[in-house]
C-alpha positions in Angstrom: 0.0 0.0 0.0 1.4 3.6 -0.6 -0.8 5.4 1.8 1.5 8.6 0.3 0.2 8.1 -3.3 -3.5 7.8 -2.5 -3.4 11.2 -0.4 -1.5 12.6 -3.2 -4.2 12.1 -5.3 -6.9 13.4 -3.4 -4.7 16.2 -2.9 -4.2 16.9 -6.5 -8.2 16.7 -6.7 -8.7 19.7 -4.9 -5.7 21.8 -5.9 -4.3 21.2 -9.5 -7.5 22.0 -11.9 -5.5 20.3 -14.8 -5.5 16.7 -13.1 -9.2 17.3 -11.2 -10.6 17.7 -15.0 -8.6 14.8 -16.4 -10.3 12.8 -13.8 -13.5 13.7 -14.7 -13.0 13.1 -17.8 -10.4 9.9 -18.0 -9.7 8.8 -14.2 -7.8 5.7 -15.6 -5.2 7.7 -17.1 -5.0 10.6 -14.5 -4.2 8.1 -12.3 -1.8 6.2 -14.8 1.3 8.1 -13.7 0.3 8.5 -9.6 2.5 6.0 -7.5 -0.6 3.8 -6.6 -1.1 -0.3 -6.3 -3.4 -2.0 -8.6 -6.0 -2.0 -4.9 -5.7 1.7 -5.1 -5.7 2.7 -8.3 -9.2 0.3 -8.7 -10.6 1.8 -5.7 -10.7 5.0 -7.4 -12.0 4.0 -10.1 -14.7 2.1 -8.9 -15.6 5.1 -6.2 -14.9 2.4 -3.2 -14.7 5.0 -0.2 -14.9 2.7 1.9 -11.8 0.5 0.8 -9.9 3.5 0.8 -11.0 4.7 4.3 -10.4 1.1 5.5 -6.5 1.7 3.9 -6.0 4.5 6.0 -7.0 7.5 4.2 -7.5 10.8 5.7 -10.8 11.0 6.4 -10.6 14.8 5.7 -9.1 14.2 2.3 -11.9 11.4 1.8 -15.1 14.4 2.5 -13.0 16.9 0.0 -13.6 14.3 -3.0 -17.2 15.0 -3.2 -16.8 18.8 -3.7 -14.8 18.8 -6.8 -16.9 16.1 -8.5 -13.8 14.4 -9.8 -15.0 10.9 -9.1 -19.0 11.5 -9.5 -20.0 11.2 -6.2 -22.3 14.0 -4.3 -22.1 15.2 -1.1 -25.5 12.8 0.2 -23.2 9.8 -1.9 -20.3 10.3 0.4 -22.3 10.5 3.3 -24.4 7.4 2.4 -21.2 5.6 1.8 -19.4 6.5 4.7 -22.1 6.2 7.3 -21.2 3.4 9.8 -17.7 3.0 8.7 -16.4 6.2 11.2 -18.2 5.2 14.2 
């Protein structure tokens, strides 16, 4: 797991416009170049917030995703998804 490569990608979502828009658009090759495992890299694509909170991600990183609709999830999504998984 490369914990370091997962936040980097959330953190790229809310602050580089260039690479939120290429994940709207293309997420499998935004995320071509980003030091992830094939477990991360699918969990993105496949919007698993819960694997990803269950890898360790920063759960404040995790509510940001929602805002920039780079992976197609809303805000009510994220909280459906999440719910029972932080308590």
């Amino acid at each position: 797991m490369s914990l370091y490569g997962v936040h980097k990608v959330c953190y790229l979502i809310e602050t580089d416009m260039a690479f939120r828009k290429a994940m709207q658009d293309d997420p499998a090759t935004a995320l071509q170049s980003m030091p992830l495992t094939d477990e991360e890299r699918r969990a993105f694509l496949e919007k698993d917030l819960a694997t990803l909170y269950r890898m360790g991600v920063h759960t404040f990183l995790l509510s940001r995703l929602p805002r920039f609709d780079s992976m197609g999830i809303t805000r009510s999504e994220y909280i459906e998804r999440m719910t029972g998984l932080t308590r």
